[in-house]
Every structure is written in C-alpha cells, then in structure tokens.
C-alpha positions in Angstrom: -17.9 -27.8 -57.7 -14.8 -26.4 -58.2 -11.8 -28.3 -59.6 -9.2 -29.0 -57.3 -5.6 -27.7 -58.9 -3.9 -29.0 -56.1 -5.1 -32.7 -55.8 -2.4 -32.8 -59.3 0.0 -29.7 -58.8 0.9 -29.3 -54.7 3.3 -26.6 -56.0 0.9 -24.5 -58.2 1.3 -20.9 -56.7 -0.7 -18.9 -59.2 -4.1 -19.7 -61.0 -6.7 -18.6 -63.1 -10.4 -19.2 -62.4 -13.6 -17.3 -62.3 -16.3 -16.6 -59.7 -19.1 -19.1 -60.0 -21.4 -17.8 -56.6 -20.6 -15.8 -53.7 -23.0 -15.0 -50.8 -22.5 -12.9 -47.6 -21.7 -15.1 -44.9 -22.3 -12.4 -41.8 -22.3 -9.2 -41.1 -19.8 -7.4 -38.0 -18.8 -4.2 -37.1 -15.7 -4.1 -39.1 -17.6 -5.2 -42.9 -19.3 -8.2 -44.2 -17.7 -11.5 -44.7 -18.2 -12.8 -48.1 -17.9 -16.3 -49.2 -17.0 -16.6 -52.9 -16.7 -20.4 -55.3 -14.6 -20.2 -58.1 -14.4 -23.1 -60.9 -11.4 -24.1 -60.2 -8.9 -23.3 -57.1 -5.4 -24.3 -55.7 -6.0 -23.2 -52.1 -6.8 -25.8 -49.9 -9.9 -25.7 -47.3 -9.2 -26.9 -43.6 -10.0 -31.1 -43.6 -8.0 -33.5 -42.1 -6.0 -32.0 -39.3 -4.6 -29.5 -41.6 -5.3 -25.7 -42.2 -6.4 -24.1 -44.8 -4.1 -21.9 -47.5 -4.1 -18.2 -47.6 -3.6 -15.3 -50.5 -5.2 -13.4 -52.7 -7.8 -13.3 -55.3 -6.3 -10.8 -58.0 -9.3 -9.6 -60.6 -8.8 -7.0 -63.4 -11.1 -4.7 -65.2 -11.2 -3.9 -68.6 -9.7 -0.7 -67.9 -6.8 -2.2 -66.5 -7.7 -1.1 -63.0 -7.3 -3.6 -60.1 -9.1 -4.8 -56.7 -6.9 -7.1 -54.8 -8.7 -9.2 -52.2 -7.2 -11.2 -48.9 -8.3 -14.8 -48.8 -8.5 -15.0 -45.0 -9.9 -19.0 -44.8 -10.9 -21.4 -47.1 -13.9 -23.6 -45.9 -15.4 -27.1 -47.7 -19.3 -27.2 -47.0 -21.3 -30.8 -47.1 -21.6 -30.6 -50.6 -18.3 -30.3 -51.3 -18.2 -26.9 -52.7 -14.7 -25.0 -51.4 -15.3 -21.0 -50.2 -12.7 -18.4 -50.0 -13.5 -16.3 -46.9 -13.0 -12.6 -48.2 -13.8 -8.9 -46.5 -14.5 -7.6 -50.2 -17.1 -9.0 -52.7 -16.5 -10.2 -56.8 -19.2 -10.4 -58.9 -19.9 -14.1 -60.4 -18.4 -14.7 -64.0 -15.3 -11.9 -62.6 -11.8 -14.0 -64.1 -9.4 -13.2 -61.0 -5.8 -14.8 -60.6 -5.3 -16.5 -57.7 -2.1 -16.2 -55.7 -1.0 -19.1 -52.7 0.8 -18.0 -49.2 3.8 -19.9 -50.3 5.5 -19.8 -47.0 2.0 -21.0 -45.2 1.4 -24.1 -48.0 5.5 -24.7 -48.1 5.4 -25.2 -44.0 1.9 -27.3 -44.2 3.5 -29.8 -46.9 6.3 -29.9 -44.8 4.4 -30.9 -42.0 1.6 -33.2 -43.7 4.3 -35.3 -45.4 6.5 -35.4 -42.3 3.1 -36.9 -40.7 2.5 -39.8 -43.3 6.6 -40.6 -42.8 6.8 -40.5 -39.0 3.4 -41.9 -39.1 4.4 -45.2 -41.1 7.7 -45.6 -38.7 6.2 -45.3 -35.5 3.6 -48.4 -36.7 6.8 -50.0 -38.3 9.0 -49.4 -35.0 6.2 -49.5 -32.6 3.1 -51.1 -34.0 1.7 -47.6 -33.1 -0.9 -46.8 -35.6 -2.0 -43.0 -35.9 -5.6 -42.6 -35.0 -5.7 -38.1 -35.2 -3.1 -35.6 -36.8 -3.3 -32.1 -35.8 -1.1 -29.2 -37.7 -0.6 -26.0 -35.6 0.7 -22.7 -35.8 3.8 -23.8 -33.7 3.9 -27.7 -33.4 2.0 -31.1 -35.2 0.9 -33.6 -33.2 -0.3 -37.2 -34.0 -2.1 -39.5 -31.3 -0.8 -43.0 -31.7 -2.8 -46.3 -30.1 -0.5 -46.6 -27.4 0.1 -46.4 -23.9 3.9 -45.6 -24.4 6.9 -45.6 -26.6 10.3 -45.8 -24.8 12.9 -43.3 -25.0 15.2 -45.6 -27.3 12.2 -46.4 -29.4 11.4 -42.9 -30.1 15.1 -42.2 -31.0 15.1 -44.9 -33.3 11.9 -44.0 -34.9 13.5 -40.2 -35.4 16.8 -41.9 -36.9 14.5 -43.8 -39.1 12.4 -40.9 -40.3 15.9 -38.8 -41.0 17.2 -41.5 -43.0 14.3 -41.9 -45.2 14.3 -38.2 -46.0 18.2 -38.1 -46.6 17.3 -40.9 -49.2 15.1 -38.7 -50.9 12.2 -41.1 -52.4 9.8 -39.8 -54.7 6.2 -39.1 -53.0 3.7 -40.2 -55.7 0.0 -39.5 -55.8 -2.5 -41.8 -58.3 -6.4 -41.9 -57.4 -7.6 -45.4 -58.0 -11.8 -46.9 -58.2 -13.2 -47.3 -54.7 -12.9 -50.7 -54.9 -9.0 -50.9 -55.8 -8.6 -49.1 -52.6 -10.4 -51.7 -51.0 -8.6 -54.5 -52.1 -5.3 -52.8 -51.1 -7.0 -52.1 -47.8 -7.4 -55.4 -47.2 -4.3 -56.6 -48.2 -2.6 -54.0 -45.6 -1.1 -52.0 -48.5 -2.9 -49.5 -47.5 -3.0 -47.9 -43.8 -6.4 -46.2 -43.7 -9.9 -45.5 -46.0 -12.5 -42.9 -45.8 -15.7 -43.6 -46.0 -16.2 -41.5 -49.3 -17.5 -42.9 -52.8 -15.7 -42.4 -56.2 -12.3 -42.5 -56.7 -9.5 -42.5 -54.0 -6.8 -40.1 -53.6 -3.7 -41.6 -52.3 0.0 -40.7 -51.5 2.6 -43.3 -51.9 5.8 -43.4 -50.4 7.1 -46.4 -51.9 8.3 -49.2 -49.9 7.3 -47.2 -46.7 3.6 -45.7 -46.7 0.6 -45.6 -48.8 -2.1 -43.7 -47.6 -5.5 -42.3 -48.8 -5.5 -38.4 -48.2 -6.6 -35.2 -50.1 -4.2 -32.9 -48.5 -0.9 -30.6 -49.9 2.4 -33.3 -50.2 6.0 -32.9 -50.9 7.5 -34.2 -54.1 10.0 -36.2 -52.4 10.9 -36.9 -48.9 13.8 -34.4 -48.9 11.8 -31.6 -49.4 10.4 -32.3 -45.9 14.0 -31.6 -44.8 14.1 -33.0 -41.7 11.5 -34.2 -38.3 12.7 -33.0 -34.6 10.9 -34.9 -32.4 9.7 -32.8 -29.6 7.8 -35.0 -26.6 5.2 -37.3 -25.5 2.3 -36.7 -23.4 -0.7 -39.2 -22.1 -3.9 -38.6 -24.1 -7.7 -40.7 -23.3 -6.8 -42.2 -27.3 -3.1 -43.1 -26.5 -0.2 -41.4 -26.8 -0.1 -37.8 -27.9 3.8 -37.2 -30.0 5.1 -33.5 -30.8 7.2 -32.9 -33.8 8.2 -30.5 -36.3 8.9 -30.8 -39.8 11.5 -28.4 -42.3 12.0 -24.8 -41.6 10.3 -25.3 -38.2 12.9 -27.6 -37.2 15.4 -25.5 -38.5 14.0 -22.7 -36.3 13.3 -25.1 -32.7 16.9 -26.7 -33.5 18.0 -23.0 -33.6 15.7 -21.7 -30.3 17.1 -24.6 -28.5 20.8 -23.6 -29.4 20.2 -20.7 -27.9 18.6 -21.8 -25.3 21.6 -24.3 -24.5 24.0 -21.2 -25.0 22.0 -19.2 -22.5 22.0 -21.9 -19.7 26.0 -22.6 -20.3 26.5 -19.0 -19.5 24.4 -18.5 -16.6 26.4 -21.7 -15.0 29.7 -20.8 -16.4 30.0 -24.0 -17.5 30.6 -25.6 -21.2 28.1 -27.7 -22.9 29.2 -30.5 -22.3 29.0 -30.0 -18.8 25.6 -28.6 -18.7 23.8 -31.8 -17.4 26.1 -32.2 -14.7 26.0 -28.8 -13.5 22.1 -28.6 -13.6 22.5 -31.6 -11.3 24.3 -30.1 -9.3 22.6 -26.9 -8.7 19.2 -29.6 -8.5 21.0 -30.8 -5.5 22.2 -27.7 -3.9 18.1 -26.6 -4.2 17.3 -29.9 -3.2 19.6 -29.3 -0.3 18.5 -25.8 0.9 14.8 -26.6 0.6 15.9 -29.5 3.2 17.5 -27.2 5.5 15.3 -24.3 5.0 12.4 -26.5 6.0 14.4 -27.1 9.0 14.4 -23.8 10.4 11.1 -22.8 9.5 10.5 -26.1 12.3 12.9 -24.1 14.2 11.2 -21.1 14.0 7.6 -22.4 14.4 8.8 -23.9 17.5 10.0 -20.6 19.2 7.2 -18.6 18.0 4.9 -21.0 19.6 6.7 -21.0 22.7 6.6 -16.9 23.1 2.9 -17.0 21.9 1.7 -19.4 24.6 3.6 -17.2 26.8 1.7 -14.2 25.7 -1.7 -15.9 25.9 -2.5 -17.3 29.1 -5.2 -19.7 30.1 -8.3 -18.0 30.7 -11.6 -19.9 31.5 -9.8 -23.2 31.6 -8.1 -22.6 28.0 -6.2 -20.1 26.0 -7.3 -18.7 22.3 -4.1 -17.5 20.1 -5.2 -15.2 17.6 -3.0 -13.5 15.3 -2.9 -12.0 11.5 0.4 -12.4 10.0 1.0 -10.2 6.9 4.6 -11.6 5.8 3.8 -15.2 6.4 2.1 -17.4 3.9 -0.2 -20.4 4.9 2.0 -23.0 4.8 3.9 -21.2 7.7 0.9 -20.6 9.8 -0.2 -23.9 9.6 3.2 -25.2 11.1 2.6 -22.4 14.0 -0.4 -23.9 14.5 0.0 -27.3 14.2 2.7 -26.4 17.1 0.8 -24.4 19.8 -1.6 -27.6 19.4 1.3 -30.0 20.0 2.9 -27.8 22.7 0.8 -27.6 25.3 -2.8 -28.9 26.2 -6.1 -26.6 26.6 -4.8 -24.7 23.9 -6.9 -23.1 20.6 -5.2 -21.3 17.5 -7.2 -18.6 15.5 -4.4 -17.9 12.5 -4.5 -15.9 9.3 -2.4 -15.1 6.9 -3.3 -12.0 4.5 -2.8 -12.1 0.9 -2.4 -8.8 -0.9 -4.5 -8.7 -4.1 -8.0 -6.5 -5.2 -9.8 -7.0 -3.2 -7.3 -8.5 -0.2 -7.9 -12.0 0.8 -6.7 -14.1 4.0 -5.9 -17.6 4.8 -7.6 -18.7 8.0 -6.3 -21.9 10.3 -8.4 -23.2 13.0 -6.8 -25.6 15.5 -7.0 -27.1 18.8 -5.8 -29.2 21.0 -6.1 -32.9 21.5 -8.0 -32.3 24.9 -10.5 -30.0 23.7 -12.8 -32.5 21.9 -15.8 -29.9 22.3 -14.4 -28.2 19.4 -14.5 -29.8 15.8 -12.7 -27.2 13.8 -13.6 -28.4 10.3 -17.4 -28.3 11.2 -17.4 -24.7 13.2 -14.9 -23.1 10.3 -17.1 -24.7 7.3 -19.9 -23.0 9.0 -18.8 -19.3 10.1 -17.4 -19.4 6.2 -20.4 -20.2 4.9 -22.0 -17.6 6.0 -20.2 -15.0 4.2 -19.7 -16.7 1.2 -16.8 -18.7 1.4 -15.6 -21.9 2.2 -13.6 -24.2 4.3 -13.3 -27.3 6.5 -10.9 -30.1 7.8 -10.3 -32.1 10.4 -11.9 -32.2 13.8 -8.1 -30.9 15.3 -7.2 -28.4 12.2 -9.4 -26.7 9.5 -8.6 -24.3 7.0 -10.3 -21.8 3.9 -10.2 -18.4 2.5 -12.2 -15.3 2.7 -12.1 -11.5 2.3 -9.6 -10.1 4.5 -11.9 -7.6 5.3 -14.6 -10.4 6.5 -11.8 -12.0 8.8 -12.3 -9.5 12.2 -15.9 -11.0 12.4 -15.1 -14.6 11.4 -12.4 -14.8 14.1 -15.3 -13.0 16.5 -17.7 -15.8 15.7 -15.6 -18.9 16.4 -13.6 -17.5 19.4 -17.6 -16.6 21.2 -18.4 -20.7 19.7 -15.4 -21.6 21.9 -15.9 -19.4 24.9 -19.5 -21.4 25.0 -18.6 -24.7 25.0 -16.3 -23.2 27.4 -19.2 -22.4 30.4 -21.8 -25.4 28.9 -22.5 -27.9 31.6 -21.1 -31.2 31.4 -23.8 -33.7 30.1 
C-alpha cells in the first residue's frame, strides 16, 4: 500500500512516486476512467467527512516529452490501497511528480482543524459531543448530541474558538500503539477511537483537544484564521451546527457585508438602524395583510350577495357555479364559505383556474347547513376519482384539483348528483 506523505507533511505540495497498478474502473461515452496506486502519495482519499485532494500526476519520458494527467478523486478501497481517479492511463513502474490543489487542501485543513477546535469547545461549553462532521463545497457541519444550544452559549463557544486561534498553539500529530490510545481513551484524554488495529494517528491541540484522525491539519491554530458560526438546525442525532473556517469566512463575512450594505440602501436607513427599520416594515406587512384580509371579507361578502341574486331557487334550491380566472383558491373558498352562510337551500360549484402546461383548476364544493342530502367531501372525492384526480373534505365544503379541461364535466356530474337528491322521495 502506498505510503502516506501526508499523515507527516500536511503541507507537502509536490511529490515523487511511481505507478505500482492501475486498472480501468468503467467505461462512458466521454473515455475510460482509470484507477492508478502509486508507492507513495500526498493526496488524500475521501474518509471521515472530508473530501478528497485534487491535481495532477506529472510523468516524463526519456525524451523529455510530457503527459499531464488530472486527478479528478482519490478513493481508499477495503484494503487500504488509495486510487487516483484519472481520464488518461500510466503504465506501472512510470516515475510521475505529483502536484496538490493547494487552494482545495489549504480550505479542507482549514476546515478539518476548525472542526477538532469548535468540536472540543462546544463539549467544553456545552457538554455537546460531536457524533458526524461533514466538509462541503460551501459550508461544514458537525451534529452534536444535543437537543439545543442557546444563543448565548453558541456566542461564547465562537468567542472561545477565536481566542484559541488568536493564541496560535501548535497542532501536533504523534501516532502511538493501539493500546496507548486506549489507556488515554479511558482516561478521557482522548475524545474518540476507531476501531482500527496498529498504531493510532492523533492530533493534539494541547490543553484543548486530542483526537485520533488520519485527515489534512493546520500547523497551528492561526493558520485556521478564524470560525463564523453560521446556524443551528434540529437533526434525528441532535443538533446539526453550520460554520466556516479561513478564507471561507473571509468570503461569508464579506457576502454578508454586502448583503447588510444592500438592505441599508433599499430602506434608506444606516446600519445601525437596520433592525429597527426591518421591524418596522414587518409591522407595516403585518398591518396590510390584516387589513387586506379585511376587504377580501368585504368583498366575498358582496359578491355573494349579487351571486345569490343572480341564481335563484329552482327546484327547492339554487346551484352557483362559476370559474374565476383572476382568483386564487383561497378567495373562492371565502366566496363559498359565504353563499353557504348567507342564505339557506343554497349549493356552490367554484373553481379557480391555474395557468400552467397543461392548465389546472381548483374546485370548491359547498352547501348549505340545510341541505344534509349532500356530503360534499364524499360526492367530490368521487366525481375526482374518476378522472384521475383527487379530493375530499367535509360533509358542508370539499376541495381538489384537476385538469381544467376535465372541470365542464366534473361540475356536470355533481350539479345532476344534486338535482337528484333534489326529486328523491323522502324515506
């Protein structure tokens, strides 16, 4: 298996190795993927809740000529063996030069370290222990055996983290027998052991962590440069915290600036009263929603009224049918819900149509309190069903979606259900 350059040397950039195996790994339109082992590597396979470097193998003929080829993922099988993912193939015993992403294993150290630090301070703060780290693209993530932190807890545990870094210990990394780890396991020296056999890899952050890991590490806590905390969220292990570590704080501290600067403008107010006039404008919404709600009562109310005027009773009751094309369901069930209320013998047929490919519609079926023949959630469910859609409710109001152009004959089917428990017999 190949030797491991940077379990000693997390800031080893360059390399020289030589291809031990390689194998085609699958075959796509594009080109094969080729898997190739060297005997000894500095890029670092996905494990742990980190990704995996990226760069370039580099090999040279005797000629002098060069192929270049793009390590695209680095993979650890069962065995332990490490593959570079490549599009191109080297023949085994080829000496190449390998070449890290710095950027990409500069951000990940970053990151990882941040994670042992704000790791060891939420358990010190909270008595939070980590149980899973995730590194992304964008944001890092740990899930902590809680239910919550408080705010002031988590602002103390981000004080705590930026004060450690400003002090600038040195990270260390030893590897120790199996059974050394064990003993500082159980002594609570050390936070966590994997169930692996040999020697131990750990990172020590004196007098604050010390932690058994095989990942990419800072040399000292103010390399991390800094942790932004970024939010909490409920997870089935705990709590789920958001952060970001180094240049990726620099660059949210920096997106959040402008952010800041945006809102001030659009409220022509400074920042430092930003939260007071986002109140206030909360409260002006707050305030029209209220009053808008208000007329739309208003206005269900009088376009009842001229409805039932429009639709007499026929055959001991009225049907109101209509298809509204600039009102959206929430408005048509208020209509309806006020025919019902208005006045007695009464039945509402209602849709609202929804533009879209194909066009939809939003059907309310009502009735009033008197007409007890009728149980709208039963009938709609029904005449839905049979054209593929669904629906139900209440025994008084019922609604569902359909194809608008399925609505003529659904509205035909339950105002010929009414007009016939209209002329049954009484039992």
């Amino acid at each position: 298996m190949a030797e491991r350059l940077y379990y000693t040397d997390s800031f080893l950039k360059t390399f020289e190795a030589e291809v031990v195996d390689i194998r085609e790994h699958a075959r796509k339109e594009s080109g094969s993927e080729w898997h190739i082992a060297l005997d000894r590597s500095a890029f670092y396979p996905t494990s742990g809740g980190q990704p995996c470097d990226r760069g370039q193998l580099t090999a040279t003929s005797r000629s002098g000529a060069t192929l270049e080829v793009e390590v695209q993922n680095v993979d650890e099988d069962v065995s332990g063996e490490v593959w570079h993912v490549t599009s191109k193939p080297l023949n085994a015993g080829t000496r190449v030069t390998g070449t890290i992403d710095w950027a990409r294993r500069l951000d990940h150290m970053q990151q990882h370290s941040g994670q042992h630090l704000l790791s060891a301070i939420c358990f010190a703060e909270a008595k939070a222990a980590t149980v899973s780290f995730h590194l992304g693209e964008e944001i890092a993530t740990i899930d902590l055996a809680t239910d919550a932190i408080s705010e002031k807890v988590l602002l103390r545990i981000e004080e705590r983290v930026n004060l450690a870094i400003a002090e600038d210990l040195p990270v260390g990394i030893k590897t120790v027998p199996r059974n050394e780890a064990e003993t500082l396991l159980a002594s609570g020296l050390l936070r966590k052991l994997p169930e692996r056999e040999g020697t131990i890899r750990l990172i020590e952050m004196p007098d604050i962590d010390l932690n058994a890991c095989g990942g990419t590490h800072v040399a000292s806590l103010g390399q991390i440069g800094s942790v932004l905390l970024r939010g909490t969220e409920k997870t089935r292990q705990g709590l789920r915290l958001s952060f970001v570590c180094g240049l990726r704080a620099v660059k949210q501290a920096g997106k959040d600036n402008r952010l800041l600067k945006e809102l001030s403008g659009k409220l022509s107010v400074g920042r430092d009263s930003l939260e007071e006039a986002i109140d206030r404008k909360l409260g002006e919404v707050k305030a029209g929603a209220k009053e808008r709600q208000h007329l739309l009562e208003e206005l269900a109310d009088y376009h009842a009224a001229r409805l039932l005027v429009e639709d007499p009773i026929e055959h001991g009751f009225r049907i109101v049918e209509r298809q509204f094309a600039d009102r959206d369901l929430g408005y048509v069930k208020l209509l309806a819900s006020r025919l019902i209320a208005a006045a007695p013998q009464t039945i509402a047929i209602l849709a609202s149509l929804v533009a879209g490919q194909p066009p939809s519609a939003s059907i309310v079926f009502a009735r009033s309190k008197d007409q007890s023949a009728i149980h709208c959630g039963e009938w709609l469910s029904a005449a839905l069903a049979e054209q593929g859609s669904r629906g139900g409710g209440s025994p008084e109001m019922a609604q569902g979606q359909l194809q608008a152009s399925l609505l003529q004959e659904v509205f035909a089917k339950l105002r010929a259900r009414c007009l016939a428990a209209a002329s049954a017999p009484l039992s």
